[in-house]
Steps between C-alpha positions, in 0.01 A plus 500: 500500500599250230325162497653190439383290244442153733286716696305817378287529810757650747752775475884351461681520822885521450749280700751777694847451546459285833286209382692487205828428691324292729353250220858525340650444834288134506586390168894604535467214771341265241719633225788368658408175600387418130845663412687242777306188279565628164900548628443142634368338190856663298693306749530126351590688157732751672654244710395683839715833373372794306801761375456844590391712221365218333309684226266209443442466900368874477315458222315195648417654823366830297271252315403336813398823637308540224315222511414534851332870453410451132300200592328680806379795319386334158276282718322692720728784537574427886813335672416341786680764678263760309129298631629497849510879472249474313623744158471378185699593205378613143538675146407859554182466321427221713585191300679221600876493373613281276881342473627821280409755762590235832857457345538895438373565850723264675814620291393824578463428886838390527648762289342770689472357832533718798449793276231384393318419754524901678343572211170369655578794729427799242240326281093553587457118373782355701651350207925413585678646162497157393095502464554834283712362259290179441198649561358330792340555834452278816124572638365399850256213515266401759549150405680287344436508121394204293563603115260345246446206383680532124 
């Protein structure tokens, strides 16, 4: 089996299909609660009303996204949803990602969604189609892991 660069002394164990939408299932809850404040903090500059369609709205909340799960995975490469069941996600050789790949990933994620995600279904690593295209993988962990000190 493939080893994983943060830790060469155990075979990688893939996250399946089921942990993955459980993790994602605990930071949808999260996701939306940071969406609610970042909806709130428009408000005084909106005057409590946001058009529908708004272009810029969209484009706001796609960068808040971002942030949320680009911030997550460039430090550490866990959600919080992701330590509690305890997966981990990384570059395919291992690495930590970096902005570049988070952003792809994410854009990707949305894109390819549901799809993407029965992908995990067909594929011996688990990857979602998402994972394919921006060449990453989400691992099991036994704990929660601490990156290094830079």
């Amino acid at each position: 089996m493939p080893q994983s660069a943060h830790n060469t002394d155990q075979p990688v164990r893939y996250a399946g299909i089921f942990r993955r939408l459980g993790a994602f299932s605990y930071d949808i809850i999260l996701l939306i609660a940071v969406l609610f404040l970042a909806t709130a903090a428009l408000m005084p500059i909106t005057r409590g009303a946001i058009q529908p369609g708004n272009i810029a709205f969209l484009i706001y909340i796609l960068l808040v996204i971002f942030l949320f799960f680009g911030w997550f995975w460039t430090h550490g490469g866990q959600t919080l949803g992701m330590r509690a069941w305890k997966i981990r996600l990384e570059l395919d050789n291992g690495q930590n990602l970096g902005w570049p790949q988070a952003f792809l990933r994410v854009m990707l994620g949305i894109l390819t969604f549901g799809i993407g995600m029965l992908w995990c279904l067909w594929d011996e690593r688990y990857r979602a189609l998402y994972d394919v295209l921006a060449r990453t993988q989400v691992i099991r962990v036994d704990k929660i892991y601490v990156p290094p000190l830079k």
